[in-house]
N, C-alpha and C positions, 0 to 999 in steps of 0.2 A: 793318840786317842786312848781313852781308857774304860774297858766295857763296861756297862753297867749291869753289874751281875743280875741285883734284885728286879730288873726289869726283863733280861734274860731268865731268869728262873720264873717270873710267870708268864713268860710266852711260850714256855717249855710246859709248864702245867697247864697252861690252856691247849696248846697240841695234842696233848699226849691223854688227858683227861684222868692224869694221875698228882700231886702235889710232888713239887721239887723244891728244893733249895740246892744255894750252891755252897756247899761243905768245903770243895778244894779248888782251886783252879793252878795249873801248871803252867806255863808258856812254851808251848814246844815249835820246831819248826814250822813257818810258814812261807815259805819264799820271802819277796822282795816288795809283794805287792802289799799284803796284808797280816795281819798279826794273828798268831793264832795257839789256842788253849786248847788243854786237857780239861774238862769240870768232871765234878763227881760230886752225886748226893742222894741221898734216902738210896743206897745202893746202885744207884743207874751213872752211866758216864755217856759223854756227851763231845763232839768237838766243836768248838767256835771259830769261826776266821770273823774278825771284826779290822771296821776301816772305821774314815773321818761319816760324819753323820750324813752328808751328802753323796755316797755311794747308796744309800739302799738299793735305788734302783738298779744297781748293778748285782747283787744280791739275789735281788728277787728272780731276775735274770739269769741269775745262775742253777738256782734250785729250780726254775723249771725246766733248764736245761737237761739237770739230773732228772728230773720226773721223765723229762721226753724220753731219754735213756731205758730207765726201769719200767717202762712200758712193753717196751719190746720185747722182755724177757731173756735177753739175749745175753748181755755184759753185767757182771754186778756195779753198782753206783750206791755210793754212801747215801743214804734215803734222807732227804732234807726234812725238818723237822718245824723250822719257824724262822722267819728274820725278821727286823724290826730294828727301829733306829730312838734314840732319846735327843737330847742335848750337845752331847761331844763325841758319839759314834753310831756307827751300824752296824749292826750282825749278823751271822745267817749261821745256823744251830744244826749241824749235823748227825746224824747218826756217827758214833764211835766204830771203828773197823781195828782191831789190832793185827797190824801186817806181821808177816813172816819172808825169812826169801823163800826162791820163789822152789819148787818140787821140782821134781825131773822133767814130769809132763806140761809144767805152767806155763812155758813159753807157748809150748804150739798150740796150749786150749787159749791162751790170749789172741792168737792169731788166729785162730779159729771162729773165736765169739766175734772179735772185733768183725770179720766178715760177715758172721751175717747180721750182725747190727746195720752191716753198709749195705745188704739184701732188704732193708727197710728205706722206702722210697717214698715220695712226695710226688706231687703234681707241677711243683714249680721248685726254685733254687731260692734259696734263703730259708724265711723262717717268718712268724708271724710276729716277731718283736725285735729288735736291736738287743745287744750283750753287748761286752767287753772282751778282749785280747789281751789279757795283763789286766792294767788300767787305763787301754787307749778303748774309747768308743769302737762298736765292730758295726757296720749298716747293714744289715741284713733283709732291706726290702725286695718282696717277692718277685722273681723274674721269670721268664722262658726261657731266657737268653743267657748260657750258661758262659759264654766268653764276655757278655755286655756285665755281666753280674762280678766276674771276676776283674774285670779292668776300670767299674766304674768303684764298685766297692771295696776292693781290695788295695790292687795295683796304685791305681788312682790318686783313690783317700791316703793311703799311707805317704806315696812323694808328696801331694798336696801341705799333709802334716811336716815331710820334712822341711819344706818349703818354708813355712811357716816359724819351724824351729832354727832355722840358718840355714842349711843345708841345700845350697841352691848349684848352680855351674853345671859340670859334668855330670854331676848324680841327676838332674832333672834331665838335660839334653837326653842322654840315652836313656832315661826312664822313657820318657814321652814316646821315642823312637820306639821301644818294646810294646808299650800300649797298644800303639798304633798296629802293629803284626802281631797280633795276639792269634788273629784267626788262622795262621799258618803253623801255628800248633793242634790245629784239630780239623784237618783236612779228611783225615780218616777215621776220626774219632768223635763220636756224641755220645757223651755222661750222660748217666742216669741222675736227679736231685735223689742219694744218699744221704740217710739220717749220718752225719760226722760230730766227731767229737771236736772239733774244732781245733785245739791247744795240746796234742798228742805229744808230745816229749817224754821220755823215761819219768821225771817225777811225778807224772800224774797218770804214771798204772801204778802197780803192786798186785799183792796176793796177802789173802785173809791166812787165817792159824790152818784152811782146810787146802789150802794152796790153792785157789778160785780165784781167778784173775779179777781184779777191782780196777776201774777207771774213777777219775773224779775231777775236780777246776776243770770244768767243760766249757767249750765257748761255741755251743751247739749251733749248727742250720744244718740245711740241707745242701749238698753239693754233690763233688765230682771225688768219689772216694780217694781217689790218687792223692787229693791234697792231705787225709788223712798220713795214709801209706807213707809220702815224702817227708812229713816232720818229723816220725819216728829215726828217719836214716840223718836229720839234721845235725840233732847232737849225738846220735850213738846212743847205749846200753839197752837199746834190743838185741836177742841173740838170736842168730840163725833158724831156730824152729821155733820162733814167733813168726819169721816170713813164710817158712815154709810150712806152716800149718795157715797160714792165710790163703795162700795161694791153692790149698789141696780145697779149701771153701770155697774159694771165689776166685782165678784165675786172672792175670792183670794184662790189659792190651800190652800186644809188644813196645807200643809208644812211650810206655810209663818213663824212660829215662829220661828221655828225650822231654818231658814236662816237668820231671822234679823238683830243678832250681825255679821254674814258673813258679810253682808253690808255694817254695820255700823260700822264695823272696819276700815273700807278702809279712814271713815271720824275722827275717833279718833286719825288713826297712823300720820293722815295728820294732823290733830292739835297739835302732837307731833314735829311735824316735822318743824311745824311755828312757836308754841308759847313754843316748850319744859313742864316743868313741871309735876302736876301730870298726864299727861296723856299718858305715860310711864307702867304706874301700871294700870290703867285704860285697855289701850290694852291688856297687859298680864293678867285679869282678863277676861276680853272678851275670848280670847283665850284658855284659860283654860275650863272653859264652853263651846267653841264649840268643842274641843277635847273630854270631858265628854261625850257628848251628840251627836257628828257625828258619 
């Protein structure tokens, strides 16, 4: 896809209620899902992630994610500024952040904020719209039922979709098998619905030029913080006093281990589900060990 600048620069001067053009645009990293620019013009700079024209909605979804965020005062979040779709693509128009690594103390103010971001609670589990996880649909309709919510929408939808994509035998037998004893993981434990960032991995924190921890590609609801907590330890590059500045905020039942791979199955079967390969064996290894041990 290829964005249309002059329709991005006046969805930027209508935001903003100042006159843009786009002077430069750069292509800088954007992961795997979506493409994404530097702009700059009449002195202000800007980031874009742009897709095919038929995501806006996922877009739109995401900047309110960030809005639900920046509400709470708690984490910084790149401030959405406008999305919009033409012809051949969609975009969604950022505020610019320029990262730095991170200070002495960033880990554990990361840990820190992120807790009481998840001190912000709801009355039910989900959220009041659907998002995305990558580019797989996420169902986030509103529940009470925080094991009904995680096995219908999460666990669920995701073997369904592998189903769907080949991925049928063993991976679904013992899927269905874990669904089904879902509730012997929370025998002594009932979550709070926690505002979550959803898609917490290493490249979606950083720190600004003032070393202030920044979150962003949120795939917001409301949940059971642990699932946060769990995808940070999935791929690694959080460091020790981000956990331990979390836990000096918000203290984690002794249970947490014993649910992690729960969690962070939901983000495995979903990488099965986008990029295929080994991560087929990956799930069914997970699974297997929560069967042993639920």
């Amino acid at each position: 896809m290829t964005p249309e600048w002059a329709d991005i620069a006046r969805g930027i001067a209508e935001a903003t209620g100042a006159p843009f053009a786009v002077e430069s645009s750069e292509s800088v990293g954007g992961g795997c899902i979506n493409a994404a620019y530097r702009i700059a013009g009449r002195g202000r700079v800007f980031f874009v992630k742009a897709s095919d024209a038929e995501r806006l909605a996922m877009f739109e979804a995401e900047a309110a994610g960030l809005a639900e965020i920046a509400r709470t005062g708690t984490v910084r979040v790149p401030a959405p500024v406008c999305c919009g779709a033409g012809a051949t693509a969609s975009w969604l128009v950022l505020e610019h952040v320029a990262f730095r690594p991170p200070r002495a103390a960033s880990m554990r103010a990361l840990g820190r904020r992120l807790a009481r971001m998840h001190r912000v609670t709801a009355a039910r589990f989900g959220w009041d719209r659907d998002n995305a996880i990558g580019a797989t649909p996420q169902v986030n309709s509103p529940s009470l039922d925080w094991i009904a919510f995680w096995s219908e929408n999460r666990l669920a939808y995701q073997l369904e979709l592998a189903a769907r994509n080949g991925h049928r035998g063993r991976l679904q037998r013992v899927g269905r098998k874990l669904v089904e004893s879902l509730r012997a993981f929370f025998e002594h434990y009932s979550p709070e619905p926690s505002l979550l960032h959803g898609d917490l991995w290493a490249g979606n924190a950083g720190f600004d030029e003032e070393g202030t921890p920044v979150v962003y590609d949120p795939a917001v609801y409301y949940g059971d913080r642990e699932a946060d907590l769990a995808m940070t330890e999935l791929f690694g590059g959080f460091a020790p006093d981000f956990y331990s500045g979390y836990r000096e905020e918000y203290p984690l039942d002794p249970g947490y281990a014993r649910r992690r791979d729960l969690y962070n199955l939901y983000h495995v079967l979903n990488h099965l589900n986008l990029f295929g390969g080994g991560y087929g064996a990956q799930a069914e290894r997970m699974i297997d060990r929560l069967l042993d041990h639920g």
